[in-house]
BAFI-3210 file (N, C-alpha, C; in Angstrom, 3 decimals, decimal comma, padded with zeros to 6 digits):
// residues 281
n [1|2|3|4|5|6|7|8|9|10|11|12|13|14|15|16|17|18|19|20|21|22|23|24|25|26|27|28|29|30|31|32|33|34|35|36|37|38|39|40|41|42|43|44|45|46|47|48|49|50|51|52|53|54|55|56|57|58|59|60|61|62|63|64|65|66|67|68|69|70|71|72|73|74|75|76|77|78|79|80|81|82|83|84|85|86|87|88|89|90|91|92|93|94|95|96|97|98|99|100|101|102|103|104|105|106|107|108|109|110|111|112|113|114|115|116|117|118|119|120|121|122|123|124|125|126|127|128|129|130|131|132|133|134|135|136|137|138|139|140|141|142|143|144|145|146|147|148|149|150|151|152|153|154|155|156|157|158|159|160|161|162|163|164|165|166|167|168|169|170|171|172|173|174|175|176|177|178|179|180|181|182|183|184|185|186|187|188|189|190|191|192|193|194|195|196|197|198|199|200|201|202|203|204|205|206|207|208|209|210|211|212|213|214|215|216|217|218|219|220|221|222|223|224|225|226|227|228|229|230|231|232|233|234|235|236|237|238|239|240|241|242|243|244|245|246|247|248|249|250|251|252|253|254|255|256|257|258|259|260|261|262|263|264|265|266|267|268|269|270|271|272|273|274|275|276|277|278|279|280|281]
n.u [026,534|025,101|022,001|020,557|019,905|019,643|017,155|015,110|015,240|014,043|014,805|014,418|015,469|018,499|020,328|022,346|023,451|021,663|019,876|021,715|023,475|021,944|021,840|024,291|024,569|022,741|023,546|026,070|024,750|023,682|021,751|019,589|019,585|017,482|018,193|017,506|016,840|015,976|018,261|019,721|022,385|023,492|022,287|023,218|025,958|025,841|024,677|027,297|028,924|027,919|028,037|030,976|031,292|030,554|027,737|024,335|022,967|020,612|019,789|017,173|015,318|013,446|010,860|009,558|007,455|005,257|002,906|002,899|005,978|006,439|005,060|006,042|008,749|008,204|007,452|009,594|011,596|010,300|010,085|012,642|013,895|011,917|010,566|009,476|010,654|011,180|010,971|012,138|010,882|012,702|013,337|012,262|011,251|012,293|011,178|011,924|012,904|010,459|008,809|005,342|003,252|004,345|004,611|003,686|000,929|002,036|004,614|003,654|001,914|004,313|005,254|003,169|002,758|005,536|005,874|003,745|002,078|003,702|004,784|002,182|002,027|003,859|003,486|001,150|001,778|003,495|001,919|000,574|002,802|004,059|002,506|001,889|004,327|004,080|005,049|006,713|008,899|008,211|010,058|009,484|010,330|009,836|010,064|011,718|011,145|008,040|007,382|008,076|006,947|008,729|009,912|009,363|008,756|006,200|004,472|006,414|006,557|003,977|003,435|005,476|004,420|001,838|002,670|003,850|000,863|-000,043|002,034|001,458|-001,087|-001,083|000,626|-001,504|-003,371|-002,087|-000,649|-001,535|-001,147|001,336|003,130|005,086|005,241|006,773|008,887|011,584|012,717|015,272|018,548|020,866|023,963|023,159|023,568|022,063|022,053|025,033|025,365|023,841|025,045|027,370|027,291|026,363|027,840|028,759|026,104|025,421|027,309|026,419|023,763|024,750|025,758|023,886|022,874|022,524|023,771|026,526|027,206|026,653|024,483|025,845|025,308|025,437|026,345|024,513|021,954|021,611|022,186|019,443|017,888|018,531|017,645|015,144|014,790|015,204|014,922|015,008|013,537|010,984|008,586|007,714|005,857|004,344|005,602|007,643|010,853|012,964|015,989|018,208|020,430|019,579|018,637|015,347|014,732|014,835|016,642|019,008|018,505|020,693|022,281|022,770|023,434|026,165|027,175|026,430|026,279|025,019|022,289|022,733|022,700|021,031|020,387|019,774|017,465|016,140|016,245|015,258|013,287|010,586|008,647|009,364|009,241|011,479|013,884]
n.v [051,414|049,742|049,994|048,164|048,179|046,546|044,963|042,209|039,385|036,895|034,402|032,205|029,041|029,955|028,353|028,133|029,688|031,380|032,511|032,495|034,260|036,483|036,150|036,727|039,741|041,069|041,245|042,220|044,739|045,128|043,607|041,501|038,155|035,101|032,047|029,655|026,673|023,425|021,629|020,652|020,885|022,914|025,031|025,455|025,461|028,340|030,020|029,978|031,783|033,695|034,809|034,596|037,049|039,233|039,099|038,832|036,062|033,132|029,602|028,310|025,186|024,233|022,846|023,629|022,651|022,196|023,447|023,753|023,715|025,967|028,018|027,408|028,119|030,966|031,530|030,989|032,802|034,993|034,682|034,406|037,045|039,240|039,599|040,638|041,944|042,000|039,470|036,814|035,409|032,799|030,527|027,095|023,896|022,112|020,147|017,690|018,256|017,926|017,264|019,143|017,071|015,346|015,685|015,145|014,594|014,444|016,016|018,310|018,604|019,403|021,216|023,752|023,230|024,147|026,545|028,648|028,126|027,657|030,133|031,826|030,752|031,788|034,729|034,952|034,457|036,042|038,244|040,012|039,791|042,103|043,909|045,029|045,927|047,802|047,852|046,186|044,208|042,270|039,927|038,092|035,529|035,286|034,342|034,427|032,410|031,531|034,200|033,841|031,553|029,018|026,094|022,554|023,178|023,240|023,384|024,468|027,206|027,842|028,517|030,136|032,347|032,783|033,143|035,872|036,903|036,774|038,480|041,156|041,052|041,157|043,634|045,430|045,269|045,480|047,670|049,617|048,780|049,301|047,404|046,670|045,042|042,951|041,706|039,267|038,200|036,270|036,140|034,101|032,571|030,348|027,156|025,107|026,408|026,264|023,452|022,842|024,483|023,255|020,700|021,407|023,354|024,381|025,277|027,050|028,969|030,232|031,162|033,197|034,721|035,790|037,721|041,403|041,982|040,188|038,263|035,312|036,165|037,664|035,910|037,469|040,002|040,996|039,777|039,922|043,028|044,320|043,279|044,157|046,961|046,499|045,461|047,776|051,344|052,968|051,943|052,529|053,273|051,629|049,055|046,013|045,279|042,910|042,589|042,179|040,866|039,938|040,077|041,712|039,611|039,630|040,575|039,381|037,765|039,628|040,206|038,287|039,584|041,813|042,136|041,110|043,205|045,931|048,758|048,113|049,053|051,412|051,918|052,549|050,751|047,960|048,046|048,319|045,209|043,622|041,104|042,063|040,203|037,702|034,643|033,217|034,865]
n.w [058,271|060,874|060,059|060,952|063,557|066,318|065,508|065,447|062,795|061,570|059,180|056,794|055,449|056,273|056,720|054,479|050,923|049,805|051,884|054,075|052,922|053,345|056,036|057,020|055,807|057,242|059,981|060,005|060,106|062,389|062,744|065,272|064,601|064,211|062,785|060,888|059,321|058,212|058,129|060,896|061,763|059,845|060,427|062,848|062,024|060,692|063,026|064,677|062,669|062,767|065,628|065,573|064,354|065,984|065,948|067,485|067,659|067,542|066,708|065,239|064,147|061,774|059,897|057,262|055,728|057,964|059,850|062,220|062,975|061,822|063,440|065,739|065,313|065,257|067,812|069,098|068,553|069,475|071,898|072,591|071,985|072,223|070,266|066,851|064,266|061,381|058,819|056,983|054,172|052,514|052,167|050,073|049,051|046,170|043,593|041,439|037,432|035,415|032,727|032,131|032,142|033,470|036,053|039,250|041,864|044,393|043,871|043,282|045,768|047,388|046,949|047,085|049,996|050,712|049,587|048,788|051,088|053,284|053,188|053,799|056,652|058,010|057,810|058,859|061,323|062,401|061,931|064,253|066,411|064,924|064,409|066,546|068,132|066,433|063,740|060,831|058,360|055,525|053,555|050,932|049,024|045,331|041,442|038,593|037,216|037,505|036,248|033,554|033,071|032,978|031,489|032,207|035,386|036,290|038,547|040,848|039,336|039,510|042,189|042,765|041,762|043,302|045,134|045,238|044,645|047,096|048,438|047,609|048,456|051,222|051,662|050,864|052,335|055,395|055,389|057,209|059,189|059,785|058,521|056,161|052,872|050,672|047,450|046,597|043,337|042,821|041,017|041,979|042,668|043,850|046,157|045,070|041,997|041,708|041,870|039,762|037,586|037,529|036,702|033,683|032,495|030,313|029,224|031,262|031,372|029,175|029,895|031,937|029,838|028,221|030,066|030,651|032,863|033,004|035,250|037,900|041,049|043,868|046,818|049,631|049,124|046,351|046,037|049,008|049,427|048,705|050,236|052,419|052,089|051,690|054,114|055,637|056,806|054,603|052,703|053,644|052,140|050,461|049,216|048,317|045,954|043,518|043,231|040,673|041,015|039,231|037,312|035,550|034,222|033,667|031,366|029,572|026,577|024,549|020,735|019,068|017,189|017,400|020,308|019,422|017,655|018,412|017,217|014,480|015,121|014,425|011,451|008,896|006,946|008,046|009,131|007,058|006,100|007,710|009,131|010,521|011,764|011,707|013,469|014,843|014,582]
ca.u [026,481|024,150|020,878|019,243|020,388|018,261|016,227|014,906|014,902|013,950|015,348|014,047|016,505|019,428|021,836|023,397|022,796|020,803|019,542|022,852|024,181|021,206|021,981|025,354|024,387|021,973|023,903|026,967|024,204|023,437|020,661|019,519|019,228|016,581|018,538|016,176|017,168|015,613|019,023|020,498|023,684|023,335|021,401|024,218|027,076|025,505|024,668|028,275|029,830|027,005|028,593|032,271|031,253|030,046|026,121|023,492|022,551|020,111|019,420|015,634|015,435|011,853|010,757|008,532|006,255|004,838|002,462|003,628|007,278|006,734|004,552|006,776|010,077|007,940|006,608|010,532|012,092|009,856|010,965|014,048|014,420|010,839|009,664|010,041|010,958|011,770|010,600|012,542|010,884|013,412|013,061|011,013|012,067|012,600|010,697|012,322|012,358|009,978|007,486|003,929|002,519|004,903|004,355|002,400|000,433|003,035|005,580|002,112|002,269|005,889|005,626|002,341|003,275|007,046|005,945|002,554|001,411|004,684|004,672|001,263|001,655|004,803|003,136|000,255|001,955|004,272|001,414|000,293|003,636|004,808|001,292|002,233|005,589|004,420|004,747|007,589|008,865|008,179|010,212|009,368|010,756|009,407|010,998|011,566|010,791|006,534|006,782|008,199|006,381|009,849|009,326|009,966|008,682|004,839|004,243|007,027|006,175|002,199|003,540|006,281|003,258|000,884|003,678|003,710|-000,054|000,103|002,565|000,086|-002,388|-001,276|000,371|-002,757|-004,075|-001,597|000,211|-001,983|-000,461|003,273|003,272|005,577|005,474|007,931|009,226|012,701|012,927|016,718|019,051|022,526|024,891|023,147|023,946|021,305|022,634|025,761|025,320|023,591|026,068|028,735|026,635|026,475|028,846|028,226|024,775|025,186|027,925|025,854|022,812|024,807|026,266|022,711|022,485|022,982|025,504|027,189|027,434|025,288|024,415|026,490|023,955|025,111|026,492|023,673|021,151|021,513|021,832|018,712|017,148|018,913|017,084|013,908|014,576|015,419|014,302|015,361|012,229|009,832|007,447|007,378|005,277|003,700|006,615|008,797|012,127|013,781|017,352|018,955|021,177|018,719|017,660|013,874|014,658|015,055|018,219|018,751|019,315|022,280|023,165|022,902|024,567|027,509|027,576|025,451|026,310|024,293|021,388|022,809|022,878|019,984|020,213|019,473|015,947|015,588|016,453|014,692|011,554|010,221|007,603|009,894|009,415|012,967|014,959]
ca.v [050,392|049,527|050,235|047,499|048,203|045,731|044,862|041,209|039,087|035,785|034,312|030,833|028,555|030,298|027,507|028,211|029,893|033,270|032,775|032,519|035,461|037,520|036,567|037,739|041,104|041,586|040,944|043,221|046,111|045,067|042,448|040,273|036,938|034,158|031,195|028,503|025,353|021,808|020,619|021,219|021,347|024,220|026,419|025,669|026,291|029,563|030,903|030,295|032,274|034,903|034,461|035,184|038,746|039,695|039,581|037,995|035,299|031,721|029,093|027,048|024,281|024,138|021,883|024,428|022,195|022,112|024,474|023,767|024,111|027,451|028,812|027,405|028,964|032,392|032,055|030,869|034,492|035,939|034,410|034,753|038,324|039,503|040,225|040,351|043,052|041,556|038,256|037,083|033,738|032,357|028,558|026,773|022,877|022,183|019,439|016,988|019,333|016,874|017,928|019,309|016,110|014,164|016,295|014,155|015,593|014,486|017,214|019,854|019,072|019,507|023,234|024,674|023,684|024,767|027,223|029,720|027,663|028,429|031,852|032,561|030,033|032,475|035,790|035,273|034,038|036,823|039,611|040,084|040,414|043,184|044,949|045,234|046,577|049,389|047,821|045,497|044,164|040,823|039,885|036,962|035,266|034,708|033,457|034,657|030,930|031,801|035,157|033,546|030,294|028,148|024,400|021,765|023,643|024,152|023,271|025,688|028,606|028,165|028,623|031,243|033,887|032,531|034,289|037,354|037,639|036,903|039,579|042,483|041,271|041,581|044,724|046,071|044,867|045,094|048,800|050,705|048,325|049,555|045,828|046,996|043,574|043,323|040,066|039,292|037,025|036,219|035,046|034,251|031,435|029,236|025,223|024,193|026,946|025,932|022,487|022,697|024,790|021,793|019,465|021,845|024,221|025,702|025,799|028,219|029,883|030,826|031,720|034,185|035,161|036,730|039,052|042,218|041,755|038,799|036,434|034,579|036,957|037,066|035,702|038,286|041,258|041,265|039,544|040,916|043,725|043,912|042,515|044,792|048,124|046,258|045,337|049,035|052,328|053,188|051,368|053,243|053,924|050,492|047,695|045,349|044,977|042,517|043,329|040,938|040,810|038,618|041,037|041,821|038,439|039,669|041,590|038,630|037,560|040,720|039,631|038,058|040,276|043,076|042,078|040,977|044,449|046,783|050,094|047,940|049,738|052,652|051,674|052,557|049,379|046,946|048,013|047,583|044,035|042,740|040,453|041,630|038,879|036,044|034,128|032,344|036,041]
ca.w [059,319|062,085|059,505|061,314|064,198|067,472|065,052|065,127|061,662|061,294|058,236|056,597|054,690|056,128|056,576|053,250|049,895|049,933|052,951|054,706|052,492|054,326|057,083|057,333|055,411|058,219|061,003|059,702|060,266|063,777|063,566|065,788|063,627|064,115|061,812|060,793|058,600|058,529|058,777|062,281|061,573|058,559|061,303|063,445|061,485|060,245|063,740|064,333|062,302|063,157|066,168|065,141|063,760|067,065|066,543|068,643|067,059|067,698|065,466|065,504|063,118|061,533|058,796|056,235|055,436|058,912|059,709|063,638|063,135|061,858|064,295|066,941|064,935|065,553|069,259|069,758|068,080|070,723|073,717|072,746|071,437|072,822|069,404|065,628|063,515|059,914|058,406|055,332|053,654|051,663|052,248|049,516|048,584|044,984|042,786|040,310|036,802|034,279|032,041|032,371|032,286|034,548|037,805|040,099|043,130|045,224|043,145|043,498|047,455|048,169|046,006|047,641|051,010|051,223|048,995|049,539|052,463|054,225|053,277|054,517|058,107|058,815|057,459|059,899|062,569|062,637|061,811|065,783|066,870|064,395|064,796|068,408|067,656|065,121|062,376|060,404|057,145|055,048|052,241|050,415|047,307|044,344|041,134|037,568|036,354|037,612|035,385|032,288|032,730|032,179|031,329|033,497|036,842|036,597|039,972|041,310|038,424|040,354|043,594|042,994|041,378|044,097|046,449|044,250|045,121|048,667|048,828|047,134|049,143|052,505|051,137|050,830|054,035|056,340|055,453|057,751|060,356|059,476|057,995|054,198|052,224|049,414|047,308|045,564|042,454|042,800|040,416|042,158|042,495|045,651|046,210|043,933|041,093|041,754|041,935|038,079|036,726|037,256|035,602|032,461|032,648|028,759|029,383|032,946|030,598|028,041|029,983|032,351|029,078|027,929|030,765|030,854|033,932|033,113|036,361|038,741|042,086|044,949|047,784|050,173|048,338|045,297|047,029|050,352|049,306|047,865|051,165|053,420|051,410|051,987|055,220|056,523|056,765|053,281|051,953|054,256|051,412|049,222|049,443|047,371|044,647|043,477|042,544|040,044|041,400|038,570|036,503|033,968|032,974|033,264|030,167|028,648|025,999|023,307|019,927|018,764|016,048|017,749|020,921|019,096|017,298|018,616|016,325|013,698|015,154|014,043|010,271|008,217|006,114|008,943|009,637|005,594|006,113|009,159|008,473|011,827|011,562|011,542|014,791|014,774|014,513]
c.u [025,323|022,445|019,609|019,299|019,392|017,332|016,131|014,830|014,818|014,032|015,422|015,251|017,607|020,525|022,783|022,868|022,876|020,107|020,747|023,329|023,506|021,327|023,384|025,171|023,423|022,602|025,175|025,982|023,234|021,988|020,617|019,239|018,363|017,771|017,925|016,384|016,822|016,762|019,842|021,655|024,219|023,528|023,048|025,249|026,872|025,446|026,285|029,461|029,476|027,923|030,096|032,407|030,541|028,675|025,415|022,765|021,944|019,708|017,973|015,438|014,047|011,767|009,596|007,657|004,931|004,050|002,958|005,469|007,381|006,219|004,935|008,237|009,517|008,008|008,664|011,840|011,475|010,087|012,070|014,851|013,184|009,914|010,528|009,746|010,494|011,684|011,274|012,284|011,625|013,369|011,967|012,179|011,217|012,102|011,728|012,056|011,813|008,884|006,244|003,369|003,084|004,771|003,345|002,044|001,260|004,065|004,561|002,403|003,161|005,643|004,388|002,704|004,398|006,598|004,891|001,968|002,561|004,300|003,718|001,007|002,743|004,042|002,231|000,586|002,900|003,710|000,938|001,752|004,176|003,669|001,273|003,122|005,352|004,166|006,687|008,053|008,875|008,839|010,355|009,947|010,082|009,937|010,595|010,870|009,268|006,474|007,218|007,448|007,671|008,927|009,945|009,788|007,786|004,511|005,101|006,551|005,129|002,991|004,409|004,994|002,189|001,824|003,812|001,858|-000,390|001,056|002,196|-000,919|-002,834|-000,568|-000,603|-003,377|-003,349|-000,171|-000,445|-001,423|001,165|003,976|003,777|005,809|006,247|007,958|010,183|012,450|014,940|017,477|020,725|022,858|024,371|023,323|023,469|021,838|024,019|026,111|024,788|024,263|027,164|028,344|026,193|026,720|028,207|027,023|024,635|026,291|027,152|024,292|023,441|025,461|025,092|022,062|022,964|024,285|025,494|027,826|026,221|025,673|025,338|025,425|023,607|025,087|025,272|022,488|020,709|021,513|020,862|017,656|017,084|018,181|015,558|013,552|014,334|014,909|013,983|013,888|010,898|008,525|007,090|007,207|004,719|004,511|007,455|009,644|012,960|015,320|018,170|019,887|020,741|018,209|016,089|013,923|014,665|016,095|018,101|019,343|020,558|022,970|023,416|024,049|026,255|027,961|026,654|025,664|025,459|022,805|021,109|022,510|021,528|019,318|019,682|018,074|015,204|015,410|015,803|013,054|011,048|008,333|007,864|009,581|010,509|014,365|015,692]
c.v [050,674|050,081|049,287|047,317|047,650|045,197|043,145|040,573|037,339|035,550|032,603|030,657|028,924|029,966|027,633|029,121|031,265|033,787|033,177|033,720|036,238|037,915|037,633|039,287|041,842|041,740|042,227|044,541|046,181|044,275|041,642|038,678|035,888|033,353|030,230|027,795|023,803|021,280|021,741|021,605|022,560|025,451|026,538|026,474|028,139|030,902|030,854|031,251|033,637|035,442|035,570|036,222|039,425|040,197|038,353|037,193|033,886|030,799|027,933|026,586|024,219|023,541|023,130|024,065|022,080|023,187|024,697|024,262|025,348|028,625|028,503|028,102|030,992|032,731|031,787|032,160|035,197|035,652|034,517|036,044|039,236|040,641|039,929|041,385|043,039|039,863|037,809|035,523|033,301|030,877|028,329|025,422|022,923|020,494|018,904|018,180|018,054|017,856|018,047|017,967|014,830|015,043|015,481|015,350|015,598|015,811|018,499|019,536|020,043|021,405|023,910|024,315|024,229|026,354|028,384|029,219|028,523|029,652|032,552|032,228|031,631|033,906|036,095|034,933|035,396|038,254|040,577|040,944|041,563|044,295|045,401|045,854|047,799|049,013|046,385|045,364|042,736|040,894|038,370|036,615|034,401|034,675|034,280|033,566|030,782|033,097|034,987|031,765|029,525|026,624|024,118|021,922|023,624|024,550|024,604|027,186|028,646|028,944|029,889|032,548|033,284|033,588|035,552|037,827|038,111|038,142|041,232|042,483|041,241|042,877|045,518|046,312|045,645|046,587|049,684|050,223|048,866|048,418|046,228|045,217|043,691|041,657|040,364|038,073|037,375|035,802|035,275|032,976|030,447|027,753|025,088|025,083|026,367|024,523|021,919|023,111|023,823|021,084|019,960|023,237|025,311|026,172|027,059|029,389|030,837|031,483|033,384|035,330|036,573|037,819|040,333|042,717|040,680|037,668|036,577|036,011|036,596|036,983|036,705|039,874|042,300|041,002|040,181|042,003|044,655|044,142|043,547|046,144|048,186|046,086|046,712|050,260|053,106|052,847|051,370|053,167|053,316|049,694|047,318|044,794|044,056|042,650|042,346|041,287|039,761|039,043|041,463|040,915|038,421|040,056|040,858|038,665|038,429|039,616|039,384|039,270|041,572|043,474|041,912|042,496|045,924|048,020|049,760|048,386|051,031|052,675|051,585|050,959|048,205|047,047|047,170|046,148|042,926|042,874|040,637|040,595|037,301|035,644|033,335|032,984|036,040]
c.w [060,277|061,600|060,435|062,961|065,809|066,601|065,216|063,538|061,772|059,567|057,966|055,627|055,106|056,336|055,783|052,219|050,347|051,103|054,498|054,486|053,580|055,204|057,515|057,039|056,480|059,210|061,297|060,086|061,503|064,258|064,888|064,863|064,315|062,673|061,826|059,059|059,040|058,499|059,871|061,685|060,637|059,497|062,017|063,665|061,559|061,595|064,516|064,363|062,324|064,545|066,424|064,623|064,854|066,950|067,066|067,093|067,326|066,412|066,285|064,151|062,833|059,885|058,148|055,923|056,309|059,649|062,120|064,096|063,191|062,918|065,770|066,450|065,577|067,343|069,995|069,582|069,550|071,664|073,753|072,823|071,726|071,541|067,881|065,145|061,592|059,713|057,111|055,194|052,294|050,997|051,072|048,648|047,048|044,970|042,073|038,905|035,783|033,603|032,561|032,893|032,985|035,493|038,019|041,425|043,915|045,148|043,901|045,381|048,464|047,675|046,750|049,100|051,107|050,624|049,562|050,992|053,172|054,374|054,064|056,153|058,732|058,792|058,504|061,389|063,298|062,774|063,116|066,607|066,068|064,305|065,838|068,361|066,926|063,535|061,997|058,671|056,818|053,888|051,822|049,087|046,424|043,373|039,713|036,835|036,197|036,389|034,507|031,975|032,017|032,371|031,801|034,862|036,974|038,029|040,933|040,725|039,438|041,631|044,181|042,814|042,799|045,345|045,962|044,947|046,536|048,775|048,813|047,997|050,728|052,287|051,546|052,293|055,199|056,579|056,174|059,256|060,494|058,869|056,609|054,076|050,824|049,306|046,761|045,021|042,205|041,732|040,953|042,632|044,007|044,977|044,955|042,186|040,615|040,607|040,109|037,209|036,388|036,715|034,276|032,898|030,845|028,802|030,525|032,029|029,701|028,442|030,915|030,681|028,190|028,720|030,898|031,643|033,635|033,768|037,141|040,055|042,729|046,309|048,913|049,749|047,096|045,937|048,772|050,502|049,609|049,267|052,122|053,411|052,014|053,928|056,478|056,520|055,034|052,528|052,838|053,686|050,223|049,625|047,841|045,935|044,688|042,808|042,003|040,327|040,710|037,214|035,288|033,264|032,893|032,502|029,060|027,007|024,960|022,411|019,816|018,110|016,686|019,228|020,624|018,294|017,295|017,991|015,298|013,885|014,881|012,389|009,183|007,171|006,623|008,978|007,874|005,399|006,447|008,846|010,011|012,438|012,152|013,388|015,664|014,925|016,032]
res [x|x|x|x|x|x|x|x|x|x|x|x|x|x|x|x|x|x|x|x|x|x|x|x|x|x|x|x|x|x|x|x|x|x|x|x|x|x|x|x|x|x|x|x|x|x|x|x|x|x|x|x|x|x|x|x|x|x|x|x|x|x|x|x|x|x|x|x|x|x|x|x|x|x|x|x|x|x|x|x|x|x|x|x|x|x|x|x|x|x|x|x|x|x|x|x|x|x|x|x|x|x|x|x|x|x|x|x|x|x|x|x|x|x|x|x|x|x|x|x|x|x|x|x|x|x|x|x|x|x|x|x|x|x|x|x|x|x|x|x|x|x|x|x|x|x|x|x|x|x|x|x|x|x|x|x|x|x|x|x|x|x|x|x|x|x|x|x|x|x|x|x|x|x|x|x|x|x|x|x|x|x|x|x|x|x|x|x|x|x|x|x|x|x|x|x|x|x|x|x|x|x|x|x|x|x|x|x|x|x|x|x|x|x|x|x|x|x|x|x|x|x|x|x|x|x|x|x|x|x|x|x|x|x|x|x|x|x|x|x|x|x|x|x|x|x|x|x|x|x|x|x|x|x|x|x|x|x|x|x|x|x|x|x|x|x|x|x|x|x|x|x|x|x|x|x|x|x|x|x|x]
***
């Protein structure tokens, strides 16, 4: 307990989801919270129930796309809490999923602003005040769906690795300031997870089914976790990495045959068998 103990965190998206989880996992270890959701009432709720666990908690509503909102969500952390500690960009709105060749610029807008623009309006807006302070931590998210190139997202995939570099490359920059930059690619059960799993249920079955751990994250427990490591002393001496937090699905799905009976790797005869050529195995 109390790892984060005074510490300031501003925390995008955190009306609900993973951002919400955070917050609470932060707060349990003596944050101060910054809550910040384009819908009021989210922020609201959230600071709340921040609230009802006895930590200090405000909520400022800021639209992501806005390169004003955010740099008034920052200058309003500091008047409030007379500084910032911990930055966690979570927020990033979601595209229609169509093919390559149906994304319109409109789709490409919505994903580089919410997406690397954000990241970098808050990153610099926030770098002054935590250079003043000593030093801080950023953790940004970026997305398994950019480092396997899934279909149906391009626009998001761009924008998630575009946050992967931004994160190396103030990294780099910005660790002689006490500035550690870190990213999580998440995979756990928020709204929009949710919300797809009900509309194909066998399909969310069968993909947590290929992971190593076999369910979706829990937003604060797995996720927050996760966040909380990065956020605290503990992670003194790591920057620049992102840490796929999605129960092993970067490892991508082991064979069938083998998952269903894995001693068959013990069995001399199997290797005899296997056309390892085939592209379909």
């Amino acid at each position: 307990m109390d790892r984060l103990k005074g510490r300031v965190a501003i925390i995008t998206g955190s009306g609900q989801g993973i951002g919400r989880g955070i917050a609470h996992r932060f707060a349990k270890e003596g944050a101060r919270i910054v809550v910040s959701d384009w819908k009021v009432h989210r922020g609201e709720r959230v600071c709340a129930e921040l609230h009802e666990m006895g930590a200090e908690a405000i909520s400022i509503p800021a639209d992501i796309s806005s390169r004003e909102d955010i740099e008034g969500l920052v200058e309003g952390a500091v008047e409030a809490f007379d500084g910032v500690d911990i930055l966690v960009n979570n927020a990033q709105t979601f595209t229609p999923n169509v093919p390559f060749e149906e994304k319109t610029d409109e789709m490409w807008t919505v994903s580089l602003l919410t997406g690397p623009l954000a990241t970098f309006w808050s990153m610099r807006a926030v770098h002054p005040v935590m250079k003043a302070r000593g030093g801080g931590r950023i953790i940004n998210f970026a997305s398994l769906n950019g480092e396997l190139g899934q279909r149906l997202t391009v626009d998001y995939n761009a924008s998630k690795e575009a946050i992967r570099t931004i994160t190396k490359t103030a990294a780099r920059e910005w660790g002689h300031d006490g500035i550690l930059v870190n990213a999580i690619a998440p995979g756990a059960a928020s709204p929009v997870y949710q919300a797809w799993a009900k509309r194909q249920p066998e399909m969310a079955a069968e993909q947590e089914r290929k992971k190593p751990i076999q369910r979706a994250g829990d937003p604060e427990l797995d996720i927050g976790g996760v966040a909380l490591f990065l956020a605290s002393d503990d992670s003194r001496y790591l920057t620049g990495h992102t840490l796929f937090v999605d129960g092993g699905a970067w490892l991508g799905p082991s064979r069938e045959r083998v998952q269903d009976d894995p001693e068959q790797w013990r069995r001399p005869e199997h290797f005899a068998r296997i056309d390892w050529n085939r592209r379909d195995d």
